[in-house]
N, C-alpha and C positions, 0 to 999 in steps of 0.2 A: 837588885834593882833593875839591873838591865835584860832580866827574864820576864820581871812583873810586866816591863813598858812591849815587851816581843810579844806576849801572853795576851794584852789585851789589843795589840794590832792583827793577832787572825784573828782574834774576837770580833773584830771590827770587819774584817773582809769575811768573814764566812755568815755572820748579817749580813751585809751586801748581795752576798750569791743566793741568798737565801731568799731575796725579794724578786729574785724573778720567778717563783712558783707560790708567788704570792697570789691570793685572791682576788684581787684587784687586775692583777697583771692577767688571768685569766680570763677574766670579765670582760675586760677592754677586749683582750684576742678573739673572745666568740662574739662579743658586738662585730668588732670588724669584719669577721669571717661573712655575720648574717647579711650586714651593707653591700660585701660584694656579691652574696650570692641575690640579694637581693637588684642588685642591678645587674646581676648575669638573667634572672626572671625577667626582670622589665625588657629587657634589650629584646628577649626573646619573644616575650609576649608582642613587642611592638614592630616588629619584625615578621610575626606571622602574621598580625593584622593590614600589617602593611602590605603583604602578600595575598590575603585574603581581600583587601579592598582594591588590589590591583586585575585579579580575577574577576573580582565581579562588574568591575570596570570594563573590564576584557568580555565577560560575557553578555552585559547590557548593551555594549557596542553589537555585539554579534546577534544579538535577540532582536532588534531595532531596524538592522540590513535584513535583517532572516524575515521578517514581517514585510518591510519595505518591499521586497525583491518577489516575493508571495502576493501580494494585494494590490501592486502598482504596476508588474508586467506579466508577459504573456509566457514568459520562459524561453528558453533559446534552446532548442528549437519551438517555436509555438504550440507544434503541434505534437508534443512529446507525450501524448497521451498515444500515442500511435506502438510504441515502443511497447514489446513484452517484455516482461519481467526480469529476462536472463539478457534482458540487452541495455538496461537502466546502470548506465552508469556514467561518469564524467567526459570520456570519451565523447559517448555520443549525444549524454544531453549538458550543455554548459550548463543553465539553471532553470528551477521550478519556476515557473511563474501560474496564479490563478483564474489572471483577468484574461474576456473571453475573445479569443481570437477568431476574429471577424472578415472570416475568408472561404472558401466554397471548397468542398470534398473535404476538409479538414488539412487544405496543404499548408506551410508554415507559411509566415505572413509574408514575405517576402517575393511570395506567388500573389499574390492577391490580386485581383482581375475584376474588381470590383470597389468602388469607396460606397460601402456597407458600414463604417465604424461610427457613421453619424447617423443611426434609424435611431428609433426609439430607447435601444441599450446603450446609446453611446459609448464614449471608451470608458473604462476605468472599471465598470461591472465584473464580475467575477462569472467564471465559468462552472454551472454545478457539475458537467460532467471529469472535471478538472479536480476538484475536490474528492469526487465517489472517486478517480482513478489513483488517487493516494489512499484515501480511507479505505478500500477494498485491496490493495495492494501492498502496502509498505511494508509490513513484515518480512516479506522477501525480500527486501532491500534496503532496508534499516539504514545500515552501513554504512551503504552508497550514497542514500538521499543527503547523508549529513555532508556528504564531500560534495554533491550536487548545489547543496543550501548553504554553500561559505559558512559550513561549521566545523571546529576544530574536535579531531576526533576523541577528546577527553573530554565533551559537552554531552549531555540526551537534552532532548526535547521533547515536549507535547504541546500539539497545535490541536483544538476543539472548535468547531464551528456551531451552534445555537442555530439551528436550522428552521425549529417551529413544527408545526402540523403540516400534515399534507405534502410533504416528500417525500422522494423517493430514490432508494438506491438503484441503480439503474444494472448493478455485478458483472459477469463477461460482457451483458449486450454494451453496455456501456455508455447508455446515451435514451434520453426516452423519444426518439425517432425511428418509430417501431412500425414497421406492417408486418402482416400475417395472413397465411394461408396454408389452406389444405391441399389445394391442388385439384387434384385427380385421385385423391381418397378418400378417405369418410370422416365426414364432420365430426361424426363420436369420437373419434379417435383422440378427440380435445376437449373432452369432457372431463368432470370431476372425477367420476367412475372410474375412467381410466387415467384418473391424476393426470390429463391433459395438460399442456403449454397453455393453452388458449382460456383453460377453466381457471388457472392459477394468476394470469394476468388479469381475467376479470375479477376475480375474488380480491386481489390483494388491491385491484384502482389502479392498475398501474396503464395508462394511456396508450394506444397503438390503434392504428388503421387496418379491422377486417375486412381483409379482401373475399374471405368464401374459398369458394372454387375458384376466382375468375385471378388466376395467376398471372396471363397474360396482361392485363391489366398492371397488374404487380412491376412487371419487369417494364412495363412501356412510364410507369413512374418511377421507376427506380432513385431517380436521384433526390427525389424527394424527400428522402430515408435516409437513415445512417445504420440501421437494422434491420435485416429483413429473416423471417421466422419461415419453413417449410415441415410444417408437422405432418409425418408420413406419406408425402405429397404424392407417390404411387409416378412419378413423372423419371421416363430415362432422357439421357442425352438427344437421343433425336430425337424427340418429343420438343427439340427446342430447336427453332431455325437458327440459321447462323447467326442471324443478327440478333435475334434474340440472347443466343450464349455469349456472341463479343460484348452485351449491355451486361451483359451479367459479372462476366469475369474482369472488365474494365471498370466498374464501378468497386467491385472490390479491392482491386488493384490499389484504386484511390481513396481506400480507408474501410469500406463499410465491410459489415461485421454480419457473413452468412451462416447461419443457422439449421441443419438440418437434422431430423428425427426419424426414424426407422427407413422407410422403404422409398427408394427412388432412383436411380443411377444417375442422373442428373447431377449427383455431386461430379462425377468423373469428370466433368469440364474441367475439375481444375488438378487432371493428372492426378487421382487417386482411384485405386485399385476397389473394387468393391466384393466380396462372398459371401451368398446366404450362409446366416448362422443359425434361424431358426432358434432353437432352445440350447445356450450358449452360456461360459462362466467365465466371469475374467478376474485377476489378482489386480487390486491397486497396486501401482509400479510407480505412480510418482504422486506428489502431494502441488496442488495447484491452484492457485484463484478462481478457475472456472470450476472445483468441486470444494466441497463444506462436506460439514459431517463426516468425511471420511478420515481412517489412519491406513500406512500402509500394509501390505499384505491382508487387508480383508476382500473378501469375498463380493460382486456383485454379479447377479443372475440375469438374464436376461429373457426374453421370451419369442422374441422375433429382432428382425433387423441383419444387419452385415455385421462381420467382419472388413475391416478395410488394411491397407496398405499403401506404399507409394513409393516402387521401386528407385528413385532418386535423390530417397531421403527428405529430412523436413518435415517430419510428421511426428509431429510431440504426442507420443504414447501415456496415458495418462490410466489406463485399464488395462491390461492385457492378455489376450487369449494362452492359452497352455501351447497354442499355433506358433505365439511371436507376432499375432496380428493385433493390432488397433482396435478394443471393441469403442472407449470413449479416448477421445484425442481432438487434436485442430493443428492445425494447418495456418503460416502466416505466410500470403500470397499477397506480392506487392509491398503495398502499405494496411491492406488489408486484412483478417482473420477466415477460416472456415472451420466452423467447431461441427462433431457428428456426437448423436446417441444413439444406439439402437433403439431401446424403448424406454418408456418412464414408470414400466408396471411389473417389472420385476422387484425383486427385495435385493438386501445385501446383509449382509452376513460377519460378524464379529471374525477374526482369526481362527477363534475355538471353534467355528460354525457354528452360533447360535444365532437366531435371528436377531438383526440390528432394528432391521427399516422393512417395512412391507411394501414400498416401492421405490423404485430410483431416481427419480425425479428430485426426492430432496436432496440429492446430492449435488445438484445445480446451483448455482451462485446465481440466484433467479432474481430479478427487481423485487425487492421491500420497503416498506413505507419505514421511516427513521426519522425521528427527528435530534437527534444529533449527530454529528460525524467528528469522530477521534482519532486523530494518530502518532504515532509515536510512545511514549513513555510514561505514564506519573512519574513525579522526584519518588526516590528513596533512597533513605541515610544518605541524604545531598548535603550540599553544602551551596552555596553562591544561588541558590533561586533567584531567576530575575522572573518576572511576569508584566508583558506588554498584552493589553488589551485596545482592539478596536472595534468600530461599526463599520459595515459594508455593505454592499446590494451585492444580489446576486443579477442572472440574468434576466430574470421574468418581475424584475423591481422589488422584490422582496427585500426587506431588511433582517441582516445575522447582524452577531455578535461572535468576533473572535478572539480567542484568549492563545496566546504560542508562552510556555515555560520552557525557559532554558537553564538548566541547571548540570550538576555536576557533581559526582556519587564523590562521599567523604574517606579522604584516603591522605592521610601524613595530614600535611600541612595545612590542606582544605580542610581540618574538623575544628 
């Protein structure tokens, strides 16, 4: 009897044990498991959203000052269009601004020697030559402009202007306050035929004041300019009285942007070395804003002109001879530029030596008509696009439309 009643009490407990590998009991357990993985998802999901909505937060603030700080001032320094490309950077300019600063030689406004700001452009217009000196440059300084434009360096941008017909990139000259002259050489020299400066201005509409032959003219206007062009001009240093050279080289000093093509010693005012070169080859040695179409170590020919140099240094090599000498280069004097070519009617030449170009002249960052201006980045595999659009005037009353995206390439948590 008392085996029977022991007999059915593990009966009784090993039923028991037996229901926790019951079907049910497993049931319940993967429900539970899925609930909490389920709220380990949601947390997560809600967490990167929440991450992602605080970015974009982050970046619509920064898109909004990036525009403001572009369309409503003049940049600090004003006149940071002045600045070459290896000198763009926070240090020297605090921030980009587009509107056009309204002050004489292009000093920063804080010079101003004139209340100019209330003529016909009043303030708040935008400056085109302010615009082409991003759009023709930024490449080289990508990087920098984002620290220059209170952007954090885990953002791209693209800023596009809607410019319309009848504009123009204005490239090294920078500005379309152009005169031109031959000098004391030959008008042909500016011809089509010979892929001329002067042919390529009239063909393309690009604005400027021919002066001819009558250079002295030229220099007694000089400030009336922000560019002045001397294609083969045939003219040396003494060819120029003193007073003459002190206009010349003081004007440049204070911004403007001298120009000279084959033959003349007249550049030497500003302490550079001149050598006939005659029939001459030089290696691309640097890649630059003042040249297109080219890559380095190709070949350019020349057919007349110098070699140059400038035993003090400061003379940015951009061609150069198998000498070590300058065939295309420039020179930043003051606040101003001096850029040289020998000629525009030689060729250039692939690495392999095959012919590229039948003349050199396209290798010039020369005024073109454009109507739009881009710079910076399109998104890709972004994440956080913001897009601020506005309307603006430029200088000469014209109405753009600008569009700046800021965005942010997808990586972890931004996707």
């Amino acid at each position: 009897m008392a085996s029977k009643k022991i007999k059915k009490l593990v009966n009784f407990y090993n039923n028991k044990n037996a229901q926790i590998f019951s079907l049910d009991m497993i049931f319940a357990a993967a429900v539970f498991i899925i609930i909490l993985l389920g709220i380990g998802f949601a947390w997560d999901h809600n967490r990167e959203k929440l991450a992602l909505t605080e970015q974009r937060n982050d970046a619509a603030v920064a898109a909004r000052n990036m525009m403001n700080t572009l369309l409503l001032t003049e940049g600090n320094p004003s006149n940071w269009t002045r600045f070459n490309t290896a000198a763009i950077n926070k240090t020297n300019i605090k921030s980009f601004g587009l509107v056009k600063t309204f002050s004489i030689n292009k000093h920063d406004s804080s010079r101003k020697s004139v209340a100019i700001a209330l003529g016909k452009n009043g303030p708040g217009f935008l400056s085109a030559d302010k615009i082409l000196t991003l759009y023709t440059d930024y490449e080289f300084y990508y990087n920098e402009s984002k620290d220059i434009l209170g952007l954090d360096r885990r953002y791209d941008y693209e800023i596009a202007f809607q410019l319309g017909d009848n504009f123009t990139s204005y490239g090294f000259l920078g500005t379309s306050s152009i005169a031109y002259t031959y000098a004391d050489g030959f008008a042909t020299d500016g011809d089509a035929s010979n892929f001329g400066i002067r042919a390529y201005l009239e063909e393309n509409n690009v604005p400027f004041t021919n002066y001819g032959s009558d250079w002295q003219s030229l220099i007694s206007a000089i400030d009336d300019y922000e560019a002045v062009i001397f294609e083969d001009p045939h003219l040396d240093d003494v060819d120029l009285t003193a007073q003459q050279q002190d206009a010349l080289k003081s004007w440049v000093n204070s911004g403007g942007i001298y120009f000279q093509k084959e033959h003349g010693r007249m550049i030497e005012i500003f302490n550079i070395s001149t050598n006939d070169a005659g029939t001459s080859t030089g290696t691309v040695v640097k890649i630059d804003p003042y040249l297109i179409n080219l890559r380095l170590n190709e070949t350019m020919r020349f057919t007349k002109g110098y070699r140059i140099s400038k035993a003090d240094g400061g003379l940015v090599t951009l061609v150069q001879h198998e000498s070590g000498h300058t065939e295309i280069g420039y020179l930043d004097y003051g606040s101003g530029r001096v850029y040289y070519i020998p000629d525009t009617e030689g060729n250039i030449e692939f690495a392999n030596g095959t012919e590229k170009f039948d003349n050199t002249r396209i290798a010039l960052t020369l005024p073109n008509p454009i109507s739009n201006a881009t710079f910076g980045y399109p998104p890709q595999n972004a994440s956080n696009v913001v897009v601020v659009q506005r309307r603006a005037y430029l200088d000469d009353n014209r109405e753009i439309n600008v569009t700046l995206k800021v965005w942010q390439r997808c990586e972890g948590v931004t996707c």
